[in-house]
C-alpha positions as CSV (number, residue, x, y, z in Angstrom):
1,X,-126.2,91.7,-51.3
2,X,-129.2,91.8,-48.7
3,X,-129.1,87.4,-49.4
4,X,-125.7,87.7,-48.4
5,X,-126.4,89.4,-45.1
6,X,-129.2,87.5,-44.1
7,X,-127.1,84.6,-44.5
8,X,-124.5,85.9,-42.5
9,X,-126.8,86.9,-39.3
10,X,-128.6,83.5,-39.5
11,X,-125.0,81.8,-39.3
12,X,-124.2,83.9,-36.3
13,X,-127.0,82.9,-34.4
14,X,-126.2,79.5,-35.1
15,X,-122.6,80.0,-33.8
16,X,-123.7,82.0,-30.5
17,X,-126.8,79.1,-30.2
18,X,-123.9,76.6,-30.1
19,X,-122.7,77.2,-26.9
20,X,-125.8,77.1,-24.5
21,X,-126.8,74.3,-25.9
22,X,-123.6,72.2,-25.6
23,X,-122.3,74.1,-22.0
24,X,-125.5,75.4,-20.5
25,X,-127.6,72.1,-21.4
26,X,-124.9,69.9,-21.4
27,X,-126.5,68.4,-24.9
28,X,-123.5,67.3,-27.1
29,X,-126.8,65.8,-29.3
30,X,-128.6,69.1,-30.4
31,X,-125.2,70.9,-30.6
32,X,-124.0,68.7,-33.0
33,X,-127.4,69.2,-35.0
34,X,-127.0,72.7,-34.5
35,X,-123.2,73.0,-36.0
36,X,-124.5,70.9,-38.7
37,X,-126.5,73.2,-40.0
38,X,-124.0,76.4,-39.0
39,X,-121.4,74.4,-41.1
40,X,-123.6,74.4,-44.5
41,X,-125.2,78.2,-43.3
42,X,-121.5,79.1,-43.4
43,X,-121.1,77.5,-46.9
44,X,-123.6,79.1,-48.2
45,X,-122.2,82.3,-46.9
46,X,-118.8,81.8,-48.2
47,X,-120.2,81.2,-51.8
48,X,-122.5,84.5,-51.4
49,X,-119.4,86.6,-49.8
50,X,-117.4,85.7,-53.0
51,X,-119.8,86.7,-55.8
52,X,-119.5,90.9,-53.5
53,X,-115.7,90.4,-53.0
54,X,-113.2,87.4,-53.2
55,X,-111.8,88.7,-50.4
56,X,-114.7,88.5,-48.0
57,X,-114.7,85.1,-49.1
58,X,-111.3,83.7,-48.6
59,X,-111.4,85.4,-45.1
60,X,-114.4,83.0,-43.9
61,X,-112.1,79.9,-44.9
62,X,-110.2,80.0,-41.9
63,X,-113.3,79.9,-39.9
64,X,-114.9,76.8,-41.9
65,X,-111.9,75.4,-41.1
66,X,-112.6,76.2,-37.5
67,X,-116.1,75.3,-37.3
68,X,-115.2,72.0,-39.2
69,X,-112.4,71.2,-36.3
70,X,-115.2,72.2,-33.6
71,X,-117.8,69.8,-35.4
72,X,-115.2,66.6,-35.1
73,X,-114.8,67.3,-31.3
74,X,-118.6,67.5,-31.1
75,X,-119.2,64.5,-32.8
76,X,-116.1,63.0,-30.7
77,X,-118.0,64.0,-27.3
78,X,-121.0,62.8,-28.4
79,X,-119.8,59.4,-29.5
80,X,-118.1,58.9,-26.1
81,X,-120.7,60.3,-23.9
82,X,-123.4,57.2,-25.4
């Protein structure tokens, strides 16, 4: 249970990290290094949230989904901005 948690805070951070780094510093580079690692953070709290409850689980899906969407427009910036 305390794993899962500490999974879960570390992921946050990433996520509010994010958006300094790609707004305030105008760095598409290190944000997309930086949602990297949120995206597998988040994996490994999906897989941690289902052995407490199944549901705590499936409701991080949506946001995988979201972060996953969010990475591709990263990457997207990124590769236009070079």
């Amino acid at each position: 249970m305390k794993e899962a948690v500490y999974i879960f805070i570390i992921q946050l951070i990433l996520n509010l990290i994010w958006s300094p780094l790609f707004f305030s510093l105008q760095n598409p580079f290190l944000a997309f290094i930086d949602i990297i690692i949120l995206w597998v953070a988040i994996i490994f709290t999906i897989f941690n949230f289902f052995k407490i409850s199944k549901t705590a689980g499936w409701l991080l899906v949506p946001y995988i989904l979201w972060v996953s969407f969010a990475m591709y427009l990263n990457w997207g910036i990124l590769v236009l901005n070079q």
